[in-house]
Every structure is written in structure tokens, then in C-alpha cells.
C-alpha positions in Angstrom: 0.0 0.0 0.0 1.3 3.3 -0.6 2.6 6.1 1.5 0.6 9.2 2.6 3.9 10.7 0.5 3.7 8.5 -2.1 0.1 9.1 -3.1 0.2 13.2 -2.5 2.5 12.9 -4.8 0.8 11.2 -7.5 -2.3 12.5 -7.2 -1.8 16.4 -6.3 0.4 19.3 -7.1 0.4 20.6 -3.4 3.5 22.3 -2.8 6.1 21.4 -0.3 4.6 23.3 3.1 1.1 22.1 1.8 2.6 18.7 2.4 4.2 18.9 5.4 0.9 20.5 7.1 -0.6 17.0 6.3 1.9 15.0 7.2 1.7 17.2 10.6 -2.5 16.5 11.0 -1.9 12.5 10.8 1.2 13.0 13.2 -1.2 14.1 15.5 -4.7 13.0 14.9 -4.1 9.5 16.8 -4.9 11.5 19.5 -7.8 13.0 17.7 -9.0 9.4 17.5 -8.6 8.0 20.9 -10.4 11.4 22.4 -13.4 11.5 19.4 -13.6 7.5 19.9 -13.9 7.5 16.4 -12.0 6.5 13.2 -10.2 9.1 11.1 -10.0 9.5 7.3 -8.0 11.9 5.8 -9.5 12.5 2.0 -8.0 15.2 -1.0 -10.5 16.6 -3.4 -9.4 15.6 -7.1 -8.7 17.4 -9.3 -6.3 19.2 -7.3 -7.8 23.0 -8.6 -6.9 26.2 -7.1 -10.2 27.1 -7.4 -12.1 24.5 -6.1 -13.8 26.3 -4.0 -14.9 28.9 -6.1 -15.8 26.3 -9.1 -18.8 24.7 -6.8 -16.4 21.9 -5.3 -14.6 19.2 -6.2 -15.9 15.9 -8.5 -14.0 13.4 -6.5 -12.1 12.6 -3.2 -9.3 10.1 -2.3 -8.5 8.3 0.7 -4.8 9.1 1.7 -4.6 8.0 5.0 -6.6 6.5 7.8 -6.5 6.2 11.9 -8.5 3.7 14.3 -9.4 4.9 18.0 -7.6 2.3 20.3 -10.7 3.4 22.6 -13.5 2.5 21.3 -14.7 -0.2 18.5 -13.6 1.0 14.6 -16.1 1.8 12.2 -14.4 0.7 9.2 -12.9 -2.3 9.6 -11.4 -2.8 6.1 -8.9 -0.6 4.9 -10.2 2.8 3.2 -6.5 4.1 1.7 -6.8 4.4 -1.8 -10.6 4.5 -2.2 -12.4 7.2 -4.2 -15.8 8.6 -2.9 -18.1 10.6 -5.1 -19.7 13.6 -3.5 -23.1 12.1 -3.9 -22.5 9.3 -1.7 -20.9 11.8 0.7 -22.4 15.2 0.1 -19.9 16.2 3.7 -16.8 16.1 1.9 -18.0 18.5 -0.6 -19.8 20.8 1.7 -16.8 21.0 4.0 -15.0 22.0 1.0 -17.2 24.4 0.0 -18.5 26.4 3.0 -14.9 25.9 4.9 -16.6 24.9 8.2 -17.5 21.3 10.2 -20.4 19.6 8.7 -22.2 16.9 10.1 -24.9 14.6 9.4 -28.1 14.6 11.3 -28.8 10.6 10.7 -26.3 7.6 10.8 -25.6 5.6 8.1 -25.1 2.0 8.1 -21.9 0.9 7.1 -21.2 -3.0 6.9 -24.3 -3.6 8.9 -22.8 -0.9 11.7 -24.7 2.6 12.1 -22.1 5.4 11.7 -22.1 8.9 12.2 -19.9 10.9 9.8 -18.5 14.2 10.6 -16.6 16.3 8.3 -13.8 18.8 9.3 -12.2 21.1 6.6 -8.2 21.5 6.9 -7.6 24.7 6.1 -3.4 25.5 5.1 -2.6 29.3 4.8 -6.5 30.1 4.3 -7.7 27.6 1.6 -8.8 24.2 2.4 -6.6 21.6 1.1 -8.0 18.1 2.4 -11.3 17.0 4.7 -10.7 14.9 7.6 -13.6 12.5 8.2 -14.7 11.6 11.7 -16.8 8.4 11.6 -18.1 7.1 14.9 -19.2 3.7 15.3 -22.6 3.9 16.8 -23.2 0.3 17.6 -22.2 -0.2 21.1 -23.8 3.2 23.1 -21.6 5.1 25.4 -23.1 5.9 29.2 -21.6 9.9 29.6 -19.1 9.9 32.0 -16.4 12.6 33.1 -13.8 11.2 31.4 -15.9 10.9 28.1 -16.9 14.5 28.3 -13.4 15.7 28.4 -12.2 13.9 25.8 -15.1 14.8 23.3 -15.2 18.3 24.1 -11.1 18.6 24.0 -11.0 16.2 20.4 -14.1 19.2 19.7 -11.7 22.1 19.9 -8.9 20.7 18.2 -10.9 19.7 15.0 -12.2 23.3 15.2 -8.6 24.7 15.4 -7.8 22.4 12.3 -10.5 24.3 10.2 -9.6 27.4 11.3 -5.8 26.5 10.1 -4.5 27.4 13.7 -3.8 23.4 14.4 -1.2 21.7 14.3 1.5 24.3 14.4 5.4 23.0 13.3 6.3 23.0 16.7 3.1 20.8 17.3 4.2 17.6 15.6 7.5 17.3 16.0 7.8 14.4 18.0 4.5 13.7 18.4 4.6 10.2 17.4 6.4 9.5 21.0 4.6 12.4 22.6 2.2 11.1 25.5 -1.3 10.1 24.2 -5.1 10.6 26.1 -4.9 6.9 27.6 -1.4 7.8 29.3 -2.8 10.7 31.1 -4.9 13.3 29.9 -5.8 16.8 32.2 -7.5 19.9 31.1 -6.8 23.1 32.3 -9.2 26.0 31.9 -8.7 29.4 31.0 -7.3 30.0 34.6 -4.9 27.4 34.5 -6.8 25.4 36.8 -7.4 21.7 36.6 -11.2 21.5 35.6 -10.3 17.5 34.6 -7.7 14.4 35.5 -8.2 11.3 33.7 -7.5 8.1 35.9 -3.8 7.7 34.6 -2.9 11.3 34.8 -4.0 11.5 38.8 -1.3 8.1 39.3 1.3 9.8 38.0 1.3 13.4 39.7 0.5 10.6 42.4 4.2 8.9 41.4 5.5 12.4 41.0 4.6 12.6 44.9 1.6 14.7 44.7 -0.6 12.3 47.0 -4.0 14.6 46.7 -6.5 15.3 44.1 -5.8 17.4 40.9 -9.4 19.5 39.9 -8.9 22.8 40.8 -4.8 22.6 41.6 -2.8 25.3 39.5 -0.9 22.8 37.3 1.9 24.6 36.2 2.8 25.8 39.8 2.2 21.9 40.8 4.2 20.8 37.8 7.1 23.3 39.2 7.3 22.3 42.7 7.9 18.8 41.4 10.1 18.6 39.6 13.6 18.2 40.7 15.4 20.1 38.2 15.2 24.2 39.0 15.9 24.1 35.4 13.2 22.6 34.0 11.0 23.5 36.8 10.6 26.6 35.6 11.1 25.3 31.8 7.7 22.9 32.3 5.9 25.7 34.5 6.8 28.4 31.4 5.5 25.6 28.7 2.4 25.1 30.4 1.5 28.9 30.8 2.4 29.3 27.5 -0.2 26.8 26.3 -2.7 28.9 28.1 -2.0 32.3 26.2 -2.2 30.5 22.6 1.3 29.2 22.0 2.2 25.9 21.0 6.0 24.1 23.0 7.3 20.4 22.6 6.9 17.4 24.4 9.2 17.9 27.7 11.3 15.4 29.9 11.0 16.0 33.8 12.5 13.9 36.8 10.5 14.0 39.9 11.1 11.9 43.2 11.2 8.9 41.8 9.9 9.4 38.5 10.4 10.4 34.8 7.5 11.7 32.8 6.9 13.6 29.9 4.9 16.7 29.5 3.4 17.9 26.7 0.8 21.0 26.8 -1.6 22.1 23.9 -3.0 25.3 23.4 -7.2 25.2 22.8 -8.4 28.1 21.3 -11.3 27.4 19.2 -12.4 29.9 17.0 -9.8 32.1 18.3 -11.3 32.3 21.9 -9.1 31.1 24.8 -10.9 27.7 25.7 -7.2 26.6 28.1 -5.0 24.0 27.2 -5.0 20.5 27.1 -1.3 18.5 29.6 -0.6 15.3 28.5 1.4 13.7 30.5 3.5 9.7 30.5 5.0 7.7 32.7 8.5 7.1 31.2 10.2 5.8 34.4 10.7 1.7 33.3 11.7 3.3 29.9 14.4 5.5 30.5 15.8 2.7 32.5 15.7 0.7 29.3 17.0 3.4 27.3 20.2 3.1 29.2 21.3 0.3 27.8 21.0 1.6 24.4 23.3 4.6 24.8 26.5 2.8 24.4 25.5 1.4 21.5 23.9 4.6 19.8 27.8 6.0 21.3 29.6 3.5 19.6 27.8 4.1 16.4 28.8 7.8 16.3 32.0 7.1 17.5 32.6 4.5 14.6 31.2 7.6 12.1 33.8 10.0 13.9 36.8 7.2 13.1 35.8 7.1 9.6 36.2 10.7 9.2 39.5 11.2 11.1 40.6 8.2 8.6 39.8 9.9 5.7 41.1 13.0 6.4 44.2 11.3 7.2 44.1 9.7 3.5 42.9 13.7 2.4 46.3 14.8 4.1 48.7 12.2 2.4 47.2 12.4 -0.8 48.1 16.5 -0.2 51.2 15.7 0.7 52.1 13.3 -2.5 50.6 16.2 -4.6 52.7 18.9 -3.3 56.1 16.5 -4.7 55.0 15.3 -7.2 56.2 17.3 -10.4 53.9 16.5 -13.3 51.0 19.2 -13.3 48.3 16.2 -14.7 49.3 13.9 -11.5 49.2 17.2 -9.1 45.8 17.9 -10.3 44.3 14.2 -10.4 45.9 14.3 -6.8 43.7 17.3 -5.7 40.8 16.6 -7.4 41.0 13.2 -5.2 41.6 15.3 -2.2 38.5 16.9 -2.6 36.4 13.8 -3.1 38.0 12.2 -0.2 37.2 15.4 1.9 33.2 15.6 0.5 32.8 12.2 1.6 34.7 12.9 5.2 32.3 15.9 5.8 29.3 13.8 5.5 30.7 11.0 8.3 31.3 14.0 10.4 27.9 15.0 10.3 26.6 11.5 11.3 29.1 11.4 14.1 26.9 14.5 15.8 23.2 12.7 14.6 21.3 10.8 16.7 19.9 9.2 13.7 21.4 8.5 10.3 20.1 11.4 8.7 21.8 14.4 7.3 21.0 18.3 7.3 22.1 18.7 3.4 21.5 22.6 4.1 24.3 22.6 6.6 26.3 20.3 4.9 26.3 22.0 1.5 27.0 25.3 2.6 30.5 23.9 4.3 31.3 22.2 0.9 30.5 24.8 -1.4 33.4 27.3 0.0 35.8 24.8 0.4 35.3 23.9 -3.4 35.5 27.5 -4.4 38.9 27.8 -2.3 40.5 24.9 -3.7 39.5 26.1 -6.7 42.8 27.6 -9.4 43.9 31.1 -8.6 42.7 32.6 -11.8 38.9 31.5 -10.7 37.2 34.7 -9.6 33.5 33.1 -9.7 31.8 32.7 -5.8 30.0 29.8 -5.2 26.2 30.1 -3.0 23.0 27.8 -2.2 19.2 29.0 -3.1 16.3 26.9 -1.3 16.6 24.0 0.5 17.8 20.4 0.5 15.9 19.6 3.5 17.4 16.2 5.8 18.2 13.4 4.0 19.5 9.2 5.0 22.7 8.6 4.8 22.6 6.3 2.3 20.9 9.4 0.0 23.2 12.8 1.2 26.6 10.9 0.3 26.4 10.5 -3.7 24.8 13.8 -4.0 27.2 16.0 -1.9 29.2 14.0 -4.4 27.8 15.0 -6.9 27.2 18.8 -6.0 31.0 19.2 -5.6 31.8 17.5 -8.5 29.3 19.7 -11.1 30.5 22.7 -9.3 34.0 22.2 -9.6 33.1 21.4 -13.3 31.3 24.9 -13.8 34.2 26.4 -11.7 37.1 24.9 -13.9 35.6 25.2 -17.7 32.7 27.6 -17.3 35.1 30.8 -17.2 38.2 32.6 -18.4 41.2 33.1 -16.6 41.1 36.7 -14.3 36.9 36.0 -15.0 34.2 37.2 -12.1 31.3 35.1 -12.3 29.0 33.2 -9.9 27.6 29.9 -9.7 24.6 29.0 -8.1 23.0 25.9 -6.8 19.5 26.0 -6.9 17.3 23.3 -4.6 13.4 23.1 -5.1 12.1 19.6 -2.6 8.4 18.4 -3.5 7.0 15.4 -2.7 7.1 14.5 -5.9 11.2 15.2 -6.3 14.7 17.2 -4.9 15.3 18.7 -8.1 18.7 20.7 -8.1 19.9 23.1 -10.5 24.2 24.1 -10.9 23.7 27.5 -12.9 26.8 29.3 -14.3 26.8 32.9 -15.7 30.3 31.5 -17.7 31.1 30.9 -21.7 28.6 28.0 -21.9 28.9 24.6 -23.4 31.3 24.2 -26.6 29.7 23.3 -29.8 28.6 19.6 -30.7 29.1 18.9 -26.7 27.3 15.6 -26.0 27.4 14.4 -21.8 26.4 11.2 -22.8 29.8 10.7 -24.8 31.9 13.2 -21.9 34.8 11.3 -20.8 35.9 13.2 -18.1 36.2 11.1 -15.3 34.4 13.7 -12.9 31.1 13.3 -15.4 31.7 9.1 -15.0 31.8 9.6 -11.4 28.1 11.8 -11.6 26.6 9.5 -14.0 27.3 6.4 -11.7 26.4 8.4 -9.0 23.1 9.6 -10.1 22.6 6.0 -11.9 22.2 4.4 -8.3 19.7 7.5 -7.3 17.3 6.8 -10.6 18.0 10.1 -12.4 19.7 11.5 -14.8 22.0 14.5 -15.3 20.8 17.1 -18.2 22.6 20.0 -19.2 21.3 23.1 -20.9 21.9 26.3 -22.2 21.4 28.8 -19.4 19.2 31.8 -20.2 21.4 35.1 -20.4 24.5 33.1 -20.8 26.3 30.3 -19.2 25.0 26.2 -18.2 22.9 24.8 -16.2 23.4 21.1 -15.1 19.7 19.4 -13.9 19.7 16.8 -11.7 15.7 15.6 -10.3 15.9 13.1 -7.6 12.8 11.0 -7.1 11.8 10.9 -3.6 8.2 8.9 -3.6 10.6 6.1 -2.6 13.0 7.5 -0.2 
């Protein structure tokens, strides 16, 4: 089955921060789930038309993603990703497109023999809607109001109403929120005062484990939280998170240690509408886990250690290769000698970046912008021409960053060696553009251009074998063209609907 990626970017032309405002709602809508005790659909209008919403709405919608509640029974049992729904047979989707507000049906429908209620909620990016979330309850097994039932509806409530106003999730929202804590690990709402107007169950046993031994409703949490927590530090860091949930602004998940426990903290602001409705604490008992964790950090240390060898190695081989080239005598050996230098280096600068991750994954921004000098130093004296980066690369795997910083410093030194004359100011420019579609990545030159009958696909040099190769185990292609108002541009478009 394909990704939520994967079919954004076959079936839309959203543009990059369209994207990543999706992939923030289903980062976070688990917890929509669990507190609406309903299923979640996340459906795109087709055809993907600026003016959707002006042209009476759209003629079709597709299934991207989809969430279960783990609290109450599912309401579609069968996998929905990939289906197409016509407006007719759910006039919601349309409407929610189309009047930009929560619609909801007044009767159930019956759906594999189980009556379900289907809610619409439009999510609205930078002021147009751009998807519909669908909240389908399963209606089959009624639900006796209790406290704990009202909080979570009427918290899931204003969170689907900050979605269609566009104010939910923020960037800060979802990151991390896949190991954020969720409603069943302890959910309390605060209202406008910062009071505690509800404690679910779990939440109440651990302030309870945090050494709180009384009851919760009506407690200021964030001066609670504060005295808690043994840290001064982060005392005042998780007391400053929380108030700042209350006047509108959005923090990350937080790490306290109490007593004798671990928890994290994370703090959502409600404001429905606009109106200050309080925040919502979740909160997770992380004690038996952080013990476990322990015994990972040698391992995750040896791994960065091992990346911070590799580098130190190569540089070594960087620095005799240097060496060799400064006595050796033949100007084609000196120069196959630097050009190796620099290879060796490109690929040294990317284990160095591994060795400070936590993950294998690579900030190509950062990266690039410490190659990109260093090739326009080691470029010949007579090169006048500065080197700089446009848009962004974005973070990519390991596996990904090393053959194209490979490649970058390899078409740049091209442009920088044969693009201009000796004594010549110029500037080349490398140009990134990410979708979900591709990375394409443009090396523009304002230099002589490309000599008459030039053909890359019979080029010999060995710095265009070493791109082709390169770009061969990536699935694209290198194209060069004549740039307009004078000088080349070299193509590259990296698919990423697998990566």
C-alpha cells in the first residue's frame, strides 16, 4: 500500500509546506482518535484546482490516510487508503469544501451492517482548504456519559475546530508527536485560569508517582508541575511551557524527573475559533523506559563514535594524498591528486555530520554550505567566480546525502574549472526546489557555456563518469542546458516517492 507521501504525490500538485501540514495533522490525529472515539479519514478533493472552491467543489475525493481509535470499536474495519468517494455518496466532503466549516450529518448511516455517524472537518493550510478529515463514529455499542468521556469529546471538539480554522497543528506541534504522550497515558485539562477543571485516571497516578498524594481539579498545574520537579531548570522550563499553552502558543513534548519518577509533559493550546478555551497536559510515565534506554546509549555512542573514526581516517588519507601532490612534479598527477583530495574530503564531511546525529540522517543545508566554500577555495587562482546555495535540500538518509554531496562538488568544480576565463568574475549558483514528488537541483553558471557539438552522454571526463554512476544508483539522470542570459545549467531531479 502506498505512502501518505507516495500518493500526495501522485495524485496532487500541493507544494512542499502544503505537504508537510498534512503529514503534521496525521502525526497528531491519533490522539484525535482515541479522544473522538472515532476513526479518522484523511480524503483530498481531485482534481487538485486552485479554485475549487470557487468552481462549486470538487468531483471526487481520495483516501490518503486512515486512523483507528484504540478506545473504542472502529467503524471501518477494512482498509479505506486508496478509495475514491463521489460527493453524492458523501455530500460532507464537498460541503466542508465548499463552505470551509464542520459539517455533520443529522442521521447515521449504516456501514457494513454498523450505524455510523460521519462528521466532516475542513483542513484549512494558509487560508484555503486543502483536504477534509472525516470523523466516523461507530454507533453500535452506546456510550453511558461519563467525566472522562466529556473531556475527551469536548477537547477532540476544539482541536478539530482549530484544524478548520488552520491554527492546528503548528510546526512546533508535531514534532515528535509520534512518542509524545497520548489521552490513555494521562490526559488533564486546564481551563482558561490554568486550573485543573479534569484528571483522567492515569494522569492522577502519575502526579500521584511524582509525589503529589492529593487530588488534581482545581490545583494550579503549572505551579504543581514546578514544585515537582527536581530540576530548577526545567521546573521553571515545564511551569513556562504550560503557561504558555494557556495564552495561545504551541511548545514540545518535555522530559521532567520528579522523586522517583520520569514523565513527559506535553501542553496544547485550545483556542477554538480564536477564543481562549485553556490547554490540554498530557502527561506519560517514562520511568521503566528511560531505565531501558540506558542500555541503548552505548550502542547509539559506539555508532557515532565509529562515524567520527571514519572521518578522522579519511582526512588522514585527504592529508597524504596532499602531501604526495605537493612533490610530485607532473602538473596532470598534481591535479588528479587534488581533485582526489577533494572527493575524499566531500565524503569525510558527511561522516562528520553522522558522528553529531542521533539518527542516520543528514541536514544537506548545513552540509552544503560547508562544501560549497571549500570547493570554491580549492579552486585555481585565476577562478574569480563565488559559489552560493538557493532553497533548501531539507534532511536526508545517509545512504541518500553521500552520492549527491558527491555530486554537487563534482558539477561545481566542473562549472568552476571550464565555465570561465582566466582573471573572470562570475557566480555559480546551486539551486534546490524539494516536493513530494522530487529534490530537483539546479548548478547554474553565468560562464562561456557549453562548446559546440558537446554531447554528456559521450563526456569522458572522469568527474562526469563519477556523476553519472552516482546519479545512476539514485534513478535520475543528469541534463545539461543552455542557461538563459549566458552560461549552463546542469539538472539533476531526484525522485523521492521512494525514499
Amino acid at each position: 500500500m502506498s505512502t501518505l507521501s507516495e500518493l500526495l504525490a501522485e495524485h496532487t500538485s500541493l507544494p512542499g509546506d502544503a505537504v508537510e501540514h498534512l503529514q503534521r495533522v496525521v502525526a497528531e490525529w491519533q490522539l484525535l482518535a482515541d479522544m473522538s472515539f472515532a476513526d479518522f479519514l484523511l480524503w483530498i478533493p481531485l482534481p487538485q484546482d486552485a479554485d475549487v472552491e470557487m468552481a462549486g467543489g470538487p468531483e471526487e475525493f481520495l483516501c490518503v490516510a486512515q486512523a483507528r481509535p484504540t478506545t473504542a470499536p472502529t467503524a471501518h474495519p477494512e482498509d479505506a487508503v486508496g478509495a475514491r468517494v463521489n460527493p453524492l455518496d458523501n455530500p460532507q466532503l464537498r460541503r466542508a469544501v465548499v463552505e470551509g466549516r464542520i459539517c455533520r450529518e443529522e442521521e447515521p448511516r449504516w456501514h457494513l451492517e454498523v450505524p455510523v455517524r460521519r462528521e466532516t472537518i475542513p483542513v484549512r493550510h494558509h487560508g484555503r482548504v486543502i483536504a477534509v478529515l472525516s470523523r466516523d463514529t461507530n454507533l453500535a455499542m452506546p456510550r453511558v456519559p461519563s467525566p472522562l468521556e466529556i473531556a475527551y469529546l469536548g477537547s477532540a471538539s476544539d482541536l478539530c475546530q482549530m484544524i478548520a480554522d488552520g491554527t492546528f497543528p503548528t510546526t512546533a506541534a508535531a514534532a515528535g508527536a509520534d512518542t509524545s504522550p497520548r489521552a490513555g497515558d494521562g490526559l488533564i485539562r486546564l481551563d482558561a485560569h490554568g486550573l485543573v477543571a479534569y484528571a483522567s485516571p492515569n494522569a492522577l497516578s502519575a502526579y500521584h508517582r511524582m509525589g503529589h498524594d492529593t487530588d488534581l481539579v482545581g490545583v494550579p498545574l503549572a505551579s504543581l508541575t514546578k514544585s515537582l520537579t527536581r530540576d530548577p531548570f526545567d521546573a521553571s522550563e515545564v511551569a513556562a511551557r504550560i503557561q504558555a499553552a494557556l495564552d495561545g502558543r504551541t511548545s514540545l513534548r518535555m522530559e521532567i524527573r520528579t522523586r522517583g519518577a520520569t514523565m513527559l509533559v506535553r501542553s496544547l493550546p485550545l483556542r477554538p475559533r480564536g477564543d481562549a478555551a485553556g490547554a490540554l497536559v498530557l502527561v506519560r510515565d517514562i520511568t521503566d523506559l528511560r531505565r531501558r534506554d540506558q542500555a541503548l546509549l552505548s550502542k547509539d555512542a559506539t555508532i557515532r563514535e565509529i562515524h567520527h573514526r571514519v572521518k578522522n581516517n579519511l582526512q588522514t588519507v585527504a592529508a597524504l594524498l596532499r602531501l604526495q601532490a605537493r612533490r610530485t612534479q607532473i602538473p596532470e598527477a598534481r591535479r588528479a591528486l587534488a581533485e582526489s583530495v577533494r572527493r575524499v574530503t566531500s565524503i569525510a564531511l558527511v561522516h562528520e555530520a553522522l558522528a553529531y546525529s542521533v539518527a542516520e540522517m543528514v541536514d544537506l543545508d548545513e552540509l552544503v554550505d560547508t562544501v560549497l566554500p571549500a570547493i570554491g577555495d580549492g579552486a585555481t587562482a585565476e577562478v574569480r567566480a563565488k559559489v552560493r546555495r538557493e532553497g533548501s535540500l531539507g534532511t536526508l538518509g545517509s545512504a541518500l546525502a553521500t552520492p549527491l554531496v558527491l555530486v554537487l562538488t563534482e558539477l561545481v568544480h566542473n562549472a568552476l574549472a571550464h565555465a570561465y576565463e582566466p582573471g573572470q568574475a562570475g557566480e555559480v549558483v546551486v539551486k534546490a526546489n524539494r516536493s513530494a514528488h522530487t529534490l530537483e537541483l539546479i548548478i547554474a553558471d553565468d560562464g562561456r557555456g557549453m562548446p559546440d557539438g558537446f554531447d554528456i552522454d559521450r563526456a569522458d571526463g572522469l568527474g562526469l563518469q563519477i556523476v553519472r554512476t552516482l546519479l545512476a544508483e539514485l534513478d535520475s539522470k543528469l541534463a545539461l542546458r543552455p542557461r538563459e542570459g549566458g552560461g549552463t545549467e546542469a539538472l539533476i531531479t531526484v525522485p523521492m516517492t521512494a525514499r
